[in-house]
N, C-alpha and C positions, 0 to 999 in steps of 0.2 A: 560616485558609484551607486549609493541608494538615496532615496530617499526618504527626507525624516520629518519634512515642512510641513507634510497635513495636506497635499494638495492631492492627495487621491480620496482624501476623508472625506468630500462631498456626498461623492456617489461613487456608487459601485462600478469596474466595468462589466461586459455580459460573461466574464471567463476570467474567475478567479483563485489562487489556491492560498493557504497559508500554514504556515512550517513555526510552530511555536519550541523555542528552545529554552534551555534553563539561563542560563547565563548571556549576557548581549554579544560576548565576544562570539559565542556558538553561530548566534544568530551572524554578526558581521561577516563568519566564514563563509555559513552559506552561501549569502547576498554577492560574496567572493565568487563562489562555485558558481551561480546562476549568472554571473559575469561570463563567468573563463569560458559556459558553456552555450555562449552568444546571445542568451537573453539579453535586453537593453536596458538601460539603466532607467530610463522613464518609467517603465515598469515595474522596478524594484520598489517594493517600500520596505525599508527596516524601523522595527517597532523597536521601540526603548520603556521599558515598567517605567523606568525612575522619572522620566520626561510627563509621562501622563500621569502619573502621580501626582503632578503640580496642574495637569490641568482639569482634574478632577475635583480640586477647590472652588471651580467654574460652575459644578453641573447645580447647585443650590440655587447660585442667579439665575442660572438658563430654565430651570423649573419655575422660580419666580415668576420670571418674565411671563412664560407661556401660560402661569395661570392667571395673570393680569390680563393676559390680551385674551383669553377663554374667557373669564370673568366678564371684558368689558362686551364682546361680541353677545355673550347670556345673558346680560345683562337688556340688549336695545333688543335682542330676538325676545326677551321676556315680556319687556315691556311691550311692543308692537303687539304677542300675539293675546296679550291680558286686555288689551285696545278694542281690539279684532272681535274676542269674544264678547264683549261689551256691546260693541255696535250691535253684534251681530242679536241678543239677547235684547237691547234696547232696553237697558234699564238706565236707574238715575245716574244724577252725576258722582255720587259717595260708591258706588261697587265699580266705578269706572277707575276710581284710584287706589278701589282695593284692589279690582284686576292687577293694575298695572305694579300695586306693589308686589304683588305676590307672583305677577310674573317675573319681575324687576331681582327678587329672593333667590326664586327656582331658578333663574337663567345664570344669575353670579354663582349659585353651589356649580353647577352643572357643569357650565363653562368652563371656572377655576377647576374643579377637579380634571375633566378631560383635557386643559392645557396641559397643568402640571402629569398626568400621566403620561399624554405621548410622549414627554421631553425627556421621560427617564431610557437607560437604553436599555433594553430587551434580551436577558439572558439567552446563551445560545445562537449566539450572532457575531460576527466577523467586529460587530462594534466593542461585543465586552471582551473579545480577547487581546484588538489592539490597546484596551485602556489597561489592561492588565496584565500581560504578556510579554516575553520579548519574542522578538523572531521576526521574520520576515514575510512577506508578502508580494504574489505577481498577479497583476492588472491586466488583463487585455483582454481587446474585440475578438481573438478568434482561440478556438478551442485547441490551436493544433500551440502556440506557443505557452499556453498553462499544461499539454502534456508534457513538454520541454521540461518545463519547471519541474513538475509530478517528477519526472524519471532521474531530476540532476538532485534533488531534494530528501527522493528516500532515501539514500546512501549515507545522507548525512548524519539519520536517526532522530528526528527530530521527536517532542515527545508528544506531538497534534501534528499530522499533516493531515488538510481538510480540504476541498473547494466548497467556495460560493458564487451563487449570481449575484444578481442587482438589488435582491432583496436584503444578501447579508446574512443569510441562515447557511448554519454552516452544516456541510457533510461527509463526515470521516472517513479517511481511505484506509 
């Protein structure tokens, strides 16, 4: 009936809504309704709190990660452009490897930091309400099947009913 795999959790589609409830069963009713009332199942997503609660154990390495891989990219852009100024300056060989360490410095801070910030997720977004929410959610290309949604959805009471686009920023109805 819904689903719960994470296979919409890439990307957004262009027309989206989400119905956040208190309890999961609330939510599974929904997902029920938005059945009974011809939406597709593909479409569905049902959010579970307790399910992303374990995978929010993840977001630590996955900040790690990103600020390694900023780090290492800050790192060769620091170094190349401590290089660059060198040449470009035509001085000896000793401020040639100050350059480069002090690009080598700037570009690891830099870097690590703007990894690790993108990879956190962004209050206010379709991303923090599935990691912490239950409810459901409908996916699709065209606008006229999330009004479906919208009209099967408010009866339900949910206590967030919002659409997003592709970006994920959500806006309350």
């Amino acid at each position: 009936m819904a689903s719960t795999d994470g296979s919409a959790r890439e990307r957004h589609a262009a027309h989206n809504v989400v119905a956040v409830y208190p309890t999961l069963e609330a939510a599974r009713r929904a997902a029920a309704a938005l059945s009974e009332a011809g939406v597709d199942a593909v479409h569905i997503e049902l959010m579970d709190r307790q399910a992303h609660e374990r995978d929010d154990r993840a977001v630590p390495g996955r900040v790690g990660r990103r600020a390694a891989i900023g780090a290492g990219i800050g790192a060769v852009v620091g170094v190349l452009i401590g290089l660059l100024i060198h040449l470009l300056a035509d001085a000896p060989v000793v401020p040639e490897i100050v350059g480069a360490l002090i690009g080598l410095i700037v570009g690891v801070g830099l870097g690590a930091f703007y990894g690790g910030a993108t990879a956190l997720p962004r209050e206010g977004t379709f991303s923090t309400i599935r990691s912490s929410r239950n409810g459901v959610a409908v996916h699709a290309d065209t606008a006229d099947l999330v009004d479906q949604a919208v009209a099967t959805l408010r009866p339900t009471n949910p206590e967030l009913l919002a659409r997003f686009g592709t970006n994920g920023e959500l806006h309350p109805l």
